[in-house]
C-alpha positions as CSV (number, residue, x, y, z in Angstrom):
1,X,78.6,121.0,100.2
2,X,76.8,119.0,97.2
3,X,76.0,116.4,99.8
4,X,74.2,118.8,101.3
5,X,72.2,119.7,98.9
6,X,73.7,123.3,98.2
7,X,73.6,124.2,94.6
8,X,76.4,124.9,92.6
9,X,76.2,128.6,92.2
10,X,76.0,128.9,95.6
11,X,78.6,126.2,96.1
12,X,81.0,128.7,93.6
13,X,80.2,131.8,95.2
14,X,81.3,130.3,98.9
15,X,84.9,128.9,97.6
16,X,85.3,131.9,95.0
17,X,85.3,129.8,91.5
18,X,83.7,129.6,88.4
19,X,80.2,127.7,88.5
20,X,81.7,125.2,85.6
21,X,84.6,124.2,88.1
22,X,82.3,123.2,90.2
23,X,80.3,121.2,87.9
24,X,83.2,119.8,86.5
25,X,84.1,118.1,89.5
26,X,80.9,117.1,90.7
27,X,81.0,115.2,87.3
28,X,84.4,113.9,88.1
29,X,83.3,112.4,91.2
30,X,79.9,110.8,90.4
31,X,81.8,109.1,87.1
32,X,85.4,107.8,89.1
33,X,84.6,108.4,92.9
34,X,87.4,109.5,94.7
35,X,89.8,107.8,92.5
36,X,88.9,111.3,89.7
37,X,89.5,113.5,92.5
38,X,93.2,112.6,93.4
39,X,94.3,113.7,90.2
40,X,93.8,116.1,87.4
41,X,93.0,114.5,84.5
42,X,95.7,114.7,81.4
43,X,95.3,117.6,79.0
44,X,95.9,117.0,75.4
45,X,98.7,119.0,74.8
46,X,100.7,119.9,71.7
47,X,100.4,117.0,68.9
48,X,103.4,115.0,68.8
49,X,105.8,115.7,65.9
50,X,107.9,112.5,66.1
51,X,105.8,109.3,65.6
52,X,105.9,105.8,67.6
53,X,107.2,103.7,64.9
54,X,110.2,106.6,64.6
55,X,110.5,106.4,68.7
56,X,110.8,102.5,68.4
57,X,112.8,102.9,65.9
58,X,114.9,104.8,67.9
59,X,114.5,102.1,71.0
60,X,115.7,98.9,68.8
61,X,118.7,100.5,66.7
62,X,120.1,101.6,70.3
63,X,119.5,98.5,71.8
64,X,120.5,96.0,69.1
65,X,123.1,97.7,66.6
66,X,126.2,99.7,66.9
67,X,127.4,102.5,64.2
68,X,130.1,102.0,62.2
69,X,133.8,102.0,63.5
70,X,132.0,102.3,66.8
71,X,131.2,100.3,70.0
72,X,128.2,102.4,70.8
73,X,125.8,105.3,69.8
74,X,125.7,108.9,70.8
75,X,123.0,111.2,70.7
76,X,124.8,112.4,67.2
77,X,125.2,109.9,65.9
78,X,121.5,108.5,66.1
79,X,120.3,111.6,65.2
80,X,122.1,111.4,61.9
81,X,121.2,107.8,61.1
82,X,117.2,108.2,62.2
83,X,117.3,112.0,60.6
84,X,116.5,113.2,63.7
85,X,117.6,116.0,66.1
86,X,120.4,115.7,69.2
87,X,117.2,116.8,71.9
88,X,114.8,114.2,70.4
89,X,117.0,111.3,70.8
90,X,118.1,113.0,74.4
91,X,114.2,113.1,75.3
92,X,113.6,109.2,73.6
93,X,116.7,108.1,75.8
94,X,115.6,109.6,78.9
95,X,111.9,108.4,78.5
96,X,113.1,104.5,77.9
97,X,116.2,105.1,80.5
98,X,118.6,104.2,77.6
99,X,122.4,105.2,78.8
100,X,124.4,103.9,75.7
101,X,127.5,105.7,77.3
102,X,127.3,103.6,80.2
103,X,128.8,100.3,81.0
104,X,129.0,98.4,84.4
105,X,132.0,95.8,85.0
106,X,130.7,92.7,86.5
107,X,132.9,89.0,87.3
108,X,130.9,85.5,87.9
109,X,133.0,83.6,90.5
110,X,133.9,79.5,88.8
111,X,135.0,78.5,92.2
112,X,133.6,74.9,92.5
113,X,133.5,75.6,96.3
114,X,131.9,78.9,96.1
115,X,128.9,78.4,98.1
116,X,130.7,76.7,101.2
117,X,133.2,79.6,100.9
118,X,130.5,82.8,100.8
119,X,128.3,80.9,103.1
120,X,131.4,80.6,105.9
121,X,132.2,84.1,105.0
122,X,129.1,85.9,105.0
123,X,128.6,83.6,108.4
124,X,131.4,85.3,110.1
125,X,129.9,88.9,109.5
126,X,126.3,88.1,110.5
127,X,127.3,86.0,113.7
128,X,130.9,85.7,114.8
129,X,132.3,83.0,117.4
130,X,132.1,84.3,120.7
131,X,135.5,85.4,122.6
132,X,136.9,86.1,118.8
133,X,137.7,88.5,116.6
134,X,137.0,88.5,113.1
135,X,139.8,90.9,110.7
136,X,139.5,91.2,107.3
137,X,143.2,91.1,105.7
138,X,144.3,91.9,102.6
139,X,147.5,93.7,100.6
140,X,147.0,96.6,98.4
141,X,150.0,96.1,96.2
142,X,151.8,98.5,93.9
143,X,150.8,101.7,95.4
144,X,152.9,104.1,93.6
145,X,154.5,107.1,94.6
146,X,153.3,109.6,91.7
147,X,155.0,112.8,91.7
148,X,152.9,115.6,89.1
149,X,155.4,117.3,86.7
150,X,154.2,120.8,87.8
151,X,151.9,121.9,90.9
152,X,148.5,122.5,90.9
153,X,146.4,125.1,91.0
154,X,144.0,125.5,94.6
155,X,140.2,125.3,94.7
156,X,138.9,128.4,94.3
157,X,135.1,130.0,93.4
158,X,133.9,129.0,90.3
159,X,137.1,126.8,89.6
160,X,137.9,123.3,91.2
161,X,141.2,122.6,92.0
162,X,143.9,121.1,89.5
163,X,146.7,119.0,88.6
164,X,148.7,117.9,86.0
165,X,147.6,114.6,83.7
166,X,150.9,113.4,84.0
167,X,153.4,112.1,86.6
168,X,156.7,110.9,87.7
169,X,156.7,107.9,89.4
170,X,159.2,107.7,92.4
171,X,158.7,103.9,93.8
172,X,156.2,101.6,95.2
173,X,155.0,100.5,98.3
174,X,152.5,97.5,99.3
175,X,150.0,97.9,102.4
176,X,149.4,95.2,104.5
177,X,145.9,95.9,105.8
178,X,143.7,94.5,108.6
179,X,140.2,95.5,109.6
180,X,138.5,94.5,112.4
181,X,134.7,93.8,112.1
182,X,134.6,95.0,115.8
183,X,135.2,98.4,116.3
184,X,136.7,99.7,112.8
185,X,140.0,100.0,113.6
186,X,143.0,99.3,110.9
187,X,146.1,97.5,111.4
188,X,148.3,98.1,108.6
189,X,151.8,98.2,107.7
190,X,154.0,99.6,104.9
191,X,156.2,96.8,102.9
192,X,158.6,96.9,99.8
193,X,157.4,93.6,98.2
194,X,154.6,91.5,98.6
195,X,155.4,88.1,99.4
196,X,155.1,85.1,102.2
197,X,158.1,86.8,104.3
198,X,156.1,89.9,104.3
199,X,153.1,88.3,105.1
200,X,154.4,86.4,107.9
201,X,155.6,89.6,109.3
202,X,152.3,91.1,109.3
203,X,150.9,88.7,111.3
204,X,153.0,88.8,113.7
205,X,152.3,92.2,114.0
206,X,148.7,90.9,114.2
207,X,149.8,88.9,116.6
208,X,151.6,91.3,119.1
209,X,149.1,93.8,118.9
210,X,145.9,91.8,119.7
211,X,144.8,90.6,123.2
212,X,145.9,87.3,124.0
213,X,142.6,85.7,124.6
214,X,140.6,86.3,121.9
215,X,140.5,84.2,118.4
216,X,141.6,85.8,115.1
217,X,139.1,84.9,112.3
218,X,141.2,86.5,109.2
219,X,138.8,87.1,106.2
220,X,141.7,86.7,103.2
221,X,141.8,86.1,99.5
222,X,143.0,82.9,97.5
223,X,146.3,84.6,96.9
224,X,149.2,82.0,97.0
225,X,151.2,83.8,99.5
226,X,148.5,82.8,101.8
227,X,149.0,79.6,101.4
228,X,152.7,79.1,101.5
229,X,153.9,76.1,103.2
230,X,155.9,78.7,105.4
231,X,153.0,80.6,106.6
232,X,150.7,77.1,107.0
233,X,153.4,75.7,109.5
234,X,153.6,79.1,111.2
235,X,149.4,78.8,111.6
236,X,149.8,75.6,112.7
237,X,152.5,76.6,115.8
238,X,149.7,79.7,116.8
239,X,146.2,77.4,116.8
240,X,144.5,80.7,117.2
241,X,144.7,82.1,114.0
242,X,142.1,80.7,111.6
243,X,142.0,81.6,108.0
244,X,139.2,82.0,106.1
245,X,139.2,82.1,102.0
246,X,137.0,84.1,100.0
247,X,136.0,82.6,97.0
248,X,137.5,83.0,93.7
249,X,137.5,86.3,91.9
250,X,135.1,87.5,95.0
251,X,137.2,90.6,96.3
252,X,134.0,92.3,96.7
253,X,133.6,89.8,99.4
254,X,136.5,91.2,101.7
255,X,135.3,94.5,103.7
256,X,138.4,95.5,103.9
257,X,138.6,96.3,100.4
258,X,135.6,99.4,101.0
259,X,138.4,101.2,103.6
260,X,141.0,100.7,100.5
261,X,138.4,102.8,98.4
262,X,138.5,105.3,101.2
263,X,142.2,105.6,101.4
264,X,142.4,106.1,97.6
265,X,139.9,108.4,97.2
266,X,140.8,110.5,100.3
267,X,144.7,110.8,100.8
268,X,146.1,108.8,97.6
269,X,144.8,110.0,94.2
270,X,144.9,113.4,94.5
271,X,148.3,113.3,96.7
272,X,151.6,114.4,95.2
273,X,154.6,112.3,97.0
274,X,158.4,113.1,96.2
275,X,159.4,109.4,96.8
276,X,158.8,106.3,98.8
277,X,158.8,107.5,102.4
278,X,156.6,110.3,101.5
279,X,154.1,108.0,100.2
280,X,154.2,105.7,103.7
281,X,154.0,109.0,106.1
282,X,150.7,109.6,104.3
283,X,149.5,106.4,104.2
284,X,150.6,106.2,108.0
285,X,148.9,109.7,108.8
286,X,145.6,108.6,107.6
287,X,145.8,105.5,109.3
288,X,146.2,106.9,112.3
289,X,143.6,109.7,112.1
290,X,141.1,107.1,110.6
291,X,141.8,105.1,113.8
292,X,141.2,108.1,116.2
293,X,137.4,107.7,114.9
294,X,137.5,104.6,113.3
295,X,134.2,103.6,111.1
296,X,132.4,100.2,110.9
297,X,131.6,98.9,107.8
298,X,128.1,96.6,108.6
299,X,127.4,93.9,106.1
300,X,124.2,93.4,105.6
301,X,123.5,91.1,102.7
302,X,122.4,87.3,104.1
303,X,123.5,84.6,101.9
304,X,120.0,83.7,100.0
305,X,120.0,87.5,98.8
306,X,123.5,86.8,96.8
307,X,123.0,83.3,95.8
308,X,119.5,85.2,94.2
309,X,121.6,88.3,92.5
310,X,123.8,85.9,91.0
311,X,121.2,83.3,89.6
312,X,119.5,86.3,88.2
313,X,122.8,87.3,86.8
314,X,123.3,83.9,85.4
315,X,119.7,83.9,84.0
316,X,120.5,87.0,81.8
317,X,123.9,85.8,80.8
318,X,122.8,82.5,79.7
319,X,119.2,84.1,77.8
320,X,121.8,86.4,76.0
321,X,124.7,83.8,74.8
């Protein structure tokens, strides 16, 4: 409307505000363009009461000291050694996205072979061998059979469900666990001990249940039952069986290991088994739903974006020590 050439009383009365609004933005515009009209300019507001040297104050004693007796600071704890309150260091932590209760666990593979291992790895998820099939194995050992002391109380509104902190432990079991990059599906078995006898028997489940035809590809870990001369001379009398190592501390590696989250979280932590056989029916009766409508885990990651998480990773370690 000021384009064309209506004045600014005018221009008030038509949109129903103030004459200065208008003028205000007029001013806006012929000073930033469009660039002062995509947002409102910042108000004043109240005068701060906490000052910047006292906020980076605040920054470099979280960052590069701990308290006495302590491994890392709370928000009272700060407050009491800057003089400050519990909501200012809450509100100086949130502005700098400081979370001294926080830690992340992280591992650096040493395998020497490391990149010939990921890279043959990583290959297999992206683009496996025709007329193949590609299984992650692995064992998730020492599942116990935890048995709470007194039952729970049921979810209810306003109150989520409970147990008791402590246990009795009835047993152990190992799973024997094999996940095909295919179509999801698990083939898994239920052992007493977890050695090269056992493992040999779960391949030749493997074995027996997968069509004759294809490859096996089996993603495994550096574990030395894998490697016992007992199961090498058994590889060697079935040619197609072909294992492939992950590298050293590299679990993360091994998709099987995101459906062992899922069986924890979902039938496991939360269950309550008498004893031993208990344990297996569950672990059996999830296997066998999950297989009903299996899920397939996609990896997604190419090599060059690990090998440049891990330099970076590296790069921090080493600028640190």
């Amino acid at each position: 409307m000021a384009a064309d050439r209506i004045p600014s009383q005018d221009i008030a009365s038509a949109l129903k505000v103030s004459r200065p609004t208008v003028q205000l933005w007029r001013e806006r515009f012929l000073a930033l363009r469009v660039a002062g009209l995509e947002q409102d300019a910042p108000r004043p507001g109240r005068t701060p009461t906490v000052s910047v040297q006292t906020i980076r104050a605040v920054v470099e004693a979280t960052l590069h000291t701990t308290p006495p007796g302590a491994t890392h600071w709370s928000t009272r704890t700060m407050a009491r050694a800057q003089g400050l309150s519990q909501a200012t260091i809450q509100r100086i932590w949130k502005q700098h996205h400081l979370q001294p209760h926080r830690v992340e666990t992280f591992k650096l593979s040493r395998d020497k072979h490391f990149l010939e291992k990921l890279t043959d790895v990583v290959g297999l998820y992206l683009n496996p061998p025709d007329k193949s099939l590609v299984l992650c194995v692995d064992e998730k050992s020492q599942i116990q059979a935890r048995d709470r002391t007194q039952p729970g109380l049921p979810l209810k509104r306003g109150r989520c469900g409970t147990q008791t902190h402590d246990y009795t432990r009835h047993g152990t079991t190992t799973l024997f666990a094999a996940l095909s990059l295919l179509d999801g599906k698990v083939i898994g078995d239920c052992m007493p001990r977890h050695r090269h006898q056992e493992f040999l028997r779960f391949l030749k489940k493997i074995d027996a249940e997968v069509a004759a035809g294809l490859a096996l590809h089996l993603i495994v870990d550096n574990y030395g039952t894998h490697k016992h001369p007992r199961v090498t001379a058994w590889l060697r009398r079935h040619p197609r069986f072909h294992l492939h190592f992950t590298p050293t501390s590299s679990s993360w590696l091994n998709l099987v290991e995101r459906w062992f989250r899922e069986l924890t979280d979902k039938r496991i932590r939360r269950g309550s088994f008498a004893n031993v056989p208990a344990l297996i029916a569950a672990i059996k009766d999830y296997l066998d739903n999950h297989n009903q409508n299996p899920k397939v885990f996609v990896w997604s990651a190419p090599v060059e974006r690990i090998l440049a998480k891990i330099a970076k990773c590296k790069e921090a370690l080493d600028s640190l020590h």
